[in-house]
C-alpha positions as CSV (number, residue, x, y, z in Angstrom):
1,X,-11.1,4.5,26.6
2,X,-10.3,3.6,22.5
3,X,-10.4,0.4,21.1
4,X,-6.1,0.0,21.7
5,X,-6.5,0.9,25.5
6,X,-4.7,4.4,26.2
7,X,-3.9,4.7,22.9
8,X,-4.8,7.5,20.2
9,X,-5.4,7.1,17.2
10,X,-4.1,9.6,13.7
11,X,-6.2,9.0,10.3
12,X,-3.7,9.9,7.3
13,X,-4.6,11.2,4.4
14,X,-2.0,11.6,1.5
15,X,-3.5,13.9,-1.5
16,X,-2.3,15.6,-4.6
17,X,-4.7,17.3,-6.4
18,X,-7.7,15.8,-6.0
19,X,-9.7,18.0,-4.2
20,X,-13.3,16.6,-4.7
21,X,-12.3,13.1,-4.1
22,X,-10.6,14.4,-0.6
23,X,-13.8,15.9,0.4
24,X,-15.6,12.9,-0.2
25,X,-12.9,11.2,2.1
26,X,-13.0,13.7,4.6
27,X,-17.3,13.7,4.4
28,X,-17.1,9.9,5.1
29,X,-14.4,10.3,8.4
30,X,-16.7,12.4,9.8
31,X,-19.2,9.7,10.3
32,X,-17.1,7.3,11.9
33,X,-18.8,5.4,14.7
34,X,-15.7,6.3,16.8
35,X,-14.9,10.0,17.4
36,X,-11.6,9.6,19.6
37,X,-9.3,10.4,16.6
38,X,-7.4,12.8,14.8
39,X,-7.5,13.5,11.0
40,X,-4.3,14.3,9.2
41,X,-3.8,15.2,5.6
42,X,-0.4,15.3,4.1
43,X,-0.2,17.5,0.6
44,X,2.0,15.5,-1.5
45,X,3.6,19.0,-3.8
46,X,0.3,20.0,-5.1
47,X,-0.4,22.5,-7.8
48,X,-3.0,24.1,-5.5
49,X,-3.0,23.3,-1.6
50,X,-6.1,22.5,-0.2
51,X,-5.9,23.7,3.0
52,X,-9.1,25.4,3.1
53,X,-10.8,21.7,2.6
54,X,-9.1,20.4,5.8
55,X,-10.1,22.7,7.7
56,X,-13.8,22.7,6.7
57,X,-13.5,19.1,8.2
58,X,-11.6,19.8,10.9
59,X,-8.3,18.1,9.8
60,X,-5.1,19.1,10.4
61,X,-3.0,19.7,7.1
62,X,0.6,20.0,6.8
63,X,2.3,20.3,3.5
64,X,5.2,17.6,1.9
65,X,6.6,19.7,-1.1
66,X,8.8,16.3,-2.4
67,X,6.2,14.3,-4.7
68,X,5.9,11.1,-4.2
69,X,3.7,8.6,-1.6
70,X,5.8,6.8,0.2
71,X,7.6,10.3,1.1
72,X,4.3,11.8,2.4
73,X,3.3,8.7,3.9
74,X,6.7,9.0,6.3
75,X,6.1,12.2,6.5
76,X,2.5,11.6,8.3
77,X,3.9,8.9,10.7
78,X,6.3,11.5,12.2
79,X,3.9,14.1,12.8
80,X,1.0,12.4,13.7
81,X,-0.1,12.2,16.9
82,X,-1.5,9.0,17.4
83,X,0.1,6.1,18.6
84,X,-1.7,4.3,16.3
85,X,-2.0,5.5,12.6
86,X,-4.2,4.7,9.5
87,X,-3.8,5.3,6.4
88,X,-6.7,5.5,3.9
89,X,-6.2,6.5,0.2
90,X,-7.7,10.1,-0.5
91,X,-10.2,8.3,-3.1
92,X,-11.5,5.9,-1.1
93,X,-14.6,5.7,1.3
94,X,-14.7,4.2,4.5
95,X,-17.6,2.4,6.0
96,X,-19.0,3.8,9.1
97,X,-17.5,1.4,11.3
98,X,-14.4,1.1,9.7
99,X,-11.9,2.8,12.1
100,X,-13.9,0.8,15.3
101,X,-12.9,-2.3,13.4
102,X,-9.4,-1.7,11.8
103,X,-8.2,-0.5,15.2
104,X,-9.9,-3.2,17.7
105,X,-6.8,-6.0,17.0
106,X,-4.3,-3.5,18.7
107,X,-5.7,-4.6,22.0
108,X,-2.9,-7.4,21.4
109,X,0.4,-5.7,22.2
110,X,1.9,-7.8,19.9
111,X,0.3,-6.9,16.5
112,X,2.4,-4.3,14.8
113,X,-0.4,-3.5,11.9
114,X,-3.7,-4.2,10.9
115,X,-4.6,-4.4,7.1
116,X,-9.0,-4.1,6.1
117,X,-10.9,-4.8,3.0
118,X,-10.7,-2.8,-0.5
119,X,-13.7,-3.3,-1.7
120,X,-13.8,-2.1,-6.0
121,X,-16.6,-0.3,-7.1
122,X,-17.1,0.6,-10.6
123,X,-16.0,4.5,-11.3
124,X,-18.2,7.0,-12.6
125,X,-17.3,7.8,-16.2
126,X,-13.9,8.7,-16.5
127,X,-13.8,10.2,-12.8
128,X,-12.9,8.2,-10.0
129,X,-16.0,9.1,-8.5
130,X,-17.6,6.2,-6.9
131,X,-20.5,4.5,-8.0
132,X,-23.1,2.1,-7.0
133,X,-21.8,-0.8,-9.0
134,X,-19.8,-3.7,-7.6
135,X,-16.5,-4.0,-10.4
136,X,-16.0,-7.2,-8.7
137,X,-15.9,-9.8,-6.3
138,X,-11.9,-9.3,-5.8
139,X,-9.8,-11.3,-3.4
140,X,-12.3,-11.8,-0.3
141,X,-9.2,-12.8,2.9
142,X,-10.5,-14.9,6.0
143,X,-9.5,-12.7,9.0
144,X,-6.4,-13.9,10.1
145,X,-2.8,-13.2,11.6
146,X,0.1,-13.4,10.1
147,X,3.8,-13.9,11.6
148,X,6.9,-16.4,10.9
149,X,4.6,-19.5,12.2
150,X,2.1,-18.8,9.0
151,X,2.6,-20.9,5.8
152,X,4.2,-19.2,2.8
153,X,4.3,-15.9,5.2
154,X,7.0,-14.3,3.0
155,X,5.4,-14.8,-0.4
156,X,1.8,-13.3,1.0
157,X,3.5,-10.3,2.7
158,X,5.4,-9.3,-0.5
159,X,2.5,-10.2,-3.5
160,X,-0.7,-9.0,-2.2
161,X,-1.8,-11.7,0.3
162,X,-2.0,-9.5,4.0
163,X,-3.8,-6.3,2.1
164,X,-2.9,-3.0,0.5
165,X,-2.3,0.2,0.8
166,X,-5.4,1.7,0.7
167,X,-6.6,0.5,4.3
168,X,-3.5,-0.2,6.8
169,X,-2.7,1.0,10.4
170,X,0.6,0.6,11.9
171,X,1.6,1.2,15.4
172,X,3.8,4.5,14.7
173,X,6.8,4.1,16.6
174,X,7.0,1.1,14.2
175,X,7.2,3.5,11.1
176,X,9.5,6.5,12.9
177,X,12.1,4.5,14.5
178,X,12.0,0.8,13.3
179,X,10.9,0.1,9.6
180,X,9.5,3.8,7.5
181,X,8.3,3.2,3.7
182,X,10.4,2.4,1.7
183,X,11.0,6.1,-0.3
184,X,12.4,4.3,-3.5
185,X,9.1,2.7,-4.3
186,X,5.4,3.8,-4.6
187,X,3.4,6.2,-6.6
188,X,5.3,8.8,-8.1
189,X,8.2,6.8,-8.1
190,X,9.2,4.6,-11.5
191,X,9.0,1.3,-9.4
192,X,5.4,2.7,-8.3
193,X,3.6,-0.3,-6.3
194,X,4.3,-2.5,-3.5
195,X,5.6,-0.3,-1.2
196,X,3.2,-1.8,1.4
197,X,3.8,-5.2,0.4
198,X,7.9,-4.1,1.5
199,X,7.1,-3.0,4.7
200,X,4.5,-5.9,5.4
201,X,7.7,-8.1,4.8
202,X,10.3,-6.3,6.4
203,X,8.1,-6.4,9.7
204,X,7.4,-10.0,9.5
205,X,11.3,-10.6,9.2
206,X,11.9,-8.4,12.2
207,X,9.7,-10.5,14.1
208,X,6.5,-8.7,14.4
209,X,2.9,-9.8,14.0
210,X,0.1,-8.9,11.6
211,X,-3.4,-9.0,11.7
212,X,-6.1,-8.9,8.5
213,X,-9.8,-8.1,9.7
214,X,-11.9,-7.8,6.5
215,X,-15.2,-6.8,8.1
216,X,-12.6,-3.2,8.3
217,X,-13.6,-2.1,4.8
218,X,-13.3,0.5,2.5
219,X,-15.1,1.7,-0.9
220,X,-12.3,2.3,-3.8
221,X,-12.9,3.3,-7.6
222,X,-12.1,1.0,-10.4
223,X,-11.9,1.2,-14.1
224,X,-15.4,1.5,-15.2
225,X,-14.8,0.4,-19.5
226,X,-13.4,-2.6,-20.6
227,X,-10.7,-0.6,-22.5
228,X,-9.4,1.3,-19.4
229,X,-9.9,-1.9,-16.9
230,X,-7.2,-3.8,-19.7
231,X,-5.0,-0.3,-19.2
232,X,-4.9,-1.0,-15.9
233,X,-4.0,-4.8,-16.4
234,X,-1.0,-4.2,-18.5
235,X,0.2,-1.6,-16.0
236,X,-0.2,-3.7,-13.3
237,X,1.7,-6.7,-14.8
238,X,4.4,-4.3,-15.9
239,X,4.9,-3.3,-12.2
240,X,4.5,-6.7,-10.7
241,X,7.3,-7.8,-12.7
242,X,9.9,-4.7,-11.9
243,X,8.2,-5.4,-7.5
244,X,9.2,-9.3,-8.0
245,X,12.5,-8.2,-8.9
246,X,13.0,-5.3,-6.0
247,X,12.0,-8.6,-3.6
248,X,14.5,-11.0,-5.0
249,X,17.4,-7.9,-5.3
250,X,16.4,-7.1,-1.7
251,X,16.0,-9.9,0.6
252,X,18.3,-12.5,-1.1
253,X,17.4,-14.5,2.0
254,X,13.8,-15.5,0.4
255,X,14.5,-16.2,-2.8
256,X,13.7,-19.8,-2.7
257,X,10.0,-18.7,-1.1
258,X,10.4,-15.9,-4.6
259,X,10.9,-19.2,-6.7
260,X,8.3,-21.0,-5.3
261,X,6.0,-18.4,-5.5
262,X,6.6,-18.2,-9.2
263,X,5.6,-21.7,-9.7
264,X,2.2,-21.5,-7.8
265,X,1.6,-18.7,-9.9
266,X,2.6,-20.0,-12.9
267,X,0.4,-23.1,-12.4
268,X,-2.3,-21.2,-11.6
269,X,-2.9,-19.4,-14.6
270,X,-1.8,-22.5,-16.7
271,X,-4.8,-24.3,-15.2
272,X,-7.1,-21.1,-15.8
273,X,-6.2,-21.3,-19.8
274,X,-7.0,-24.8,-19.9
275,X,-10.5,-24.7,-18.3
276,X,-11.1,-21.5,-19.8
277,X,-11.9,-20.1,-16.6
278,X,-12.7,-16.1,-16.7
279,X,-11.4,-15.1,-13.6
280,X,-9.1,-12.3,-15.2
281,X,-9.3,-9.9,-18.1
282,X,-6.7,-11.4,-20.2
283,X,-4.0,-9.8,-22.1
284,X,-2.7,-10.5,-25.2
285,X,1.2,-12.6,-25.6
286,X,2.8,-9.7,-27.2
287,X,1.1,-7.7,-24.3
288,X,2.2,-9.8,-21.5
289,X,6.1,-10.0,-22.9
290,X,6.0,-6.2,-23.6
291,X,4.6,-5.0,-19.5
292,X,7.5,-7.9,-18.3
293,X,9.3,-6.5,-20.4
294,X,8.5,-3.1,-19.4
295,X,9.0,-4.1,-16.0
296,X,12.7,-5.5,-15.9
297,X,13.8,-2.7,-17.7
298,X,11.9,-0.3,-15.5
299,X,14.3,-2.3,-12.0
300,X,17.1,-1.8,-14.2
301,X,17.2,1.5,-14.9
302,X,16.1,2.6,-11.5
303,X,18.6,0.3,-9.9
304,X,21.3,2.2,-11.6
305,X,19.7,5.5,-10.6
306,X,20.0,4.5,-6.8
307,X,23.9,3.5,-7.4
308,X,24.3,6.7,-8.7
309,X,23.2,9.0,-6.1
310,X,25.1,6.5,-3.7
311,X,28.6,6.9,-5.6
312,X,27.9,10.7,-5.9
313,X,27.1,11.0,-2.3
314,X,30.4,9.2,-1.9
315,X,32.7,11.1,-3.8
316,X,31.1,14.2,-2.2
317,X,32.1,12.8,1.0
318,X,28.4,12.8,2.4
319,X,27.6,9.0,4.1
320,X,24.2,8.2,2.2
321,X,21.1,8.1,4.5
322,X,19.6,4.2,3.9
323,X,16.1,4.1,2.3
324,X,15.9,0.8,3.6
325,X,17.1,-0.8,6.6
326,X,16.6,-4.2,7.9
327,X,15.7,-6.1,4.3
328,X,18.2,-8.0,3.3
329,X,17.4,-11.0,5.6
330,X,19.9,-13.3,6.1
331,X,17.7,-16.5,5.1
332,X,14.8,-18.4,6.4
């Protein structure tokens, strides 16, 4: 009997070359405190398949030739086994009694997914190997659940506030027949976060439940320099700004929760310049306006690129497949 009742459970693993850092992966499944699972690694058009890695573990492997995550991602709902199915980034490392944890809030028929704990640990030179070093503290979330009922539930699905990518589980009919990633979004795509923050929302408008357990954690490399940690700072502003402008083109419904959000955010760093307080690596003015910048035209331009292969579709006489369903609410 699993954690969920009858249910089984599929572990995927999306990779692109990165075949030491999927070993590592692989190495730390295999000490899971539960052993009623199945291991599934989807390689995302590699340059070199790594096949031979999988099956040293004992995973299954199957091949997605179209780059992109949120591709391979769907593609490892639909031919996983499980009812249940976790995803776990190919660099990260889960604690032993991760999976027993993630897994255990399923026993509620009514929780649709499950988000754990990234917990940042310093890299290893310019590797993301991980080391011993704690990078830092990072957003620490009660253990909660999250539905319509919750406070500000929109604005915490869509900017980070239910969990990330790196340690989910879904119930996989959810992903295969209701709400799949959203393929215009994720890495390898120019829009290239917040692809779980999407589908996090999209549930919650549908009705469903989620559940955050942080004692479910996982081990994931972060910028080890200064110089690189700032890098990743710009970057990540730059894609915030072009995800805050996917939510309000998408779910025109919320834009007053969008709005709000702003503001709280907004206030919040205004009172962190004024007390001085070091809670982020700060970037430079002409920074900040160039990744906002950055980010607004990256929407733009890929916003035209998906009304392109729309009209094309159209004057070819195909009827475009949706990338999305269901996210343009009609209001709150």
């Amino acid at each position: 009997m699993t954690p969920t009742g009858s249910s089984s459970i599929t572990v995927i693993v999306c990779t692109r070359d990165r075949p030491a850092l999927l070993e590592q992966c692989l190495c730390a499944l295999s000490k899971q405190t539960i052993r009623h699972f199945d291991t599934l690694v989807v390689d995302n058009a590699p340059t070199r398949p790594i096949r031979d890695i999988c099956e040293r573990w004992g995973a299954n492997w199957v091949l997605a030739p179209t780059p992109g995550l949120t591709h391979a991602r769907n593609v490892g709902a639909r031919l996983a086994q499980g009812e249940i199915i976790v995803y776990i980034d190919d660099d990260a490392v889960p604690e032993a009694d991760w999976l027993e944890l993630l897994v255990e809030d399923f026993r509620d028929p009514e929780i649709a997914a499950v988000t754990g704990r990234v917990h940042y640990m310093k890299a290893q030179g310019d590797s993301r190997a991980i080391s011993d070093e704690e990078a830092s503290a990072g957003v620490v979330r009660m253990r909660r659940v999250f539905d319509q009922k919750t406070p500000r539930w929109f604005a915490l699905a869509c900017f980070g506030g239910i969990g990330d990518g790196g340690n989910m589980a879904f119930r996989r009919r959810l992903i295969t027949s209701v709400q799949p990633f959203d393929e215009r979004l994720g890495r390898g795509r120019a829009l290239d976060s917040g692809d779980e923050h999407v589908l996090f929302a999209s549930l919650l408008t549908k009705g469903y439940r989620i559940a955050h357990n942080p004692s479910a954690s996982v081990r994931h490399p972060s910028p080890p320099t200064l110089e690189l940690q700032k890098a990743r700072r710009f970057s990540d502003l730059r894609s915030s700004i072009a995800h805050l402008l996917f939510v309000w083109g998408e779910f025109p419904g919320y834009r007053i929760e969008v709005l709000r959000f702003l503001f709280r955010a907004m206030r919040k760093r205004m009172i962190a310049v004024f007390t001085r307080q070091p809670a982020m690596l700060p970037v430079f003015r002409m920074q900040a306006l160039r990744a906002m910048f950055g980010g607004a035209l990256v929407y733009l331009a890929t916003r035209r690129g998906w009304s392109g292969r729309v009209k094309t579709a159209r004057r070819q006489g195909i009827a475009p497949v949706p990338e999305i369903s269901g996210h343009r609410a009609a209001g709150n």
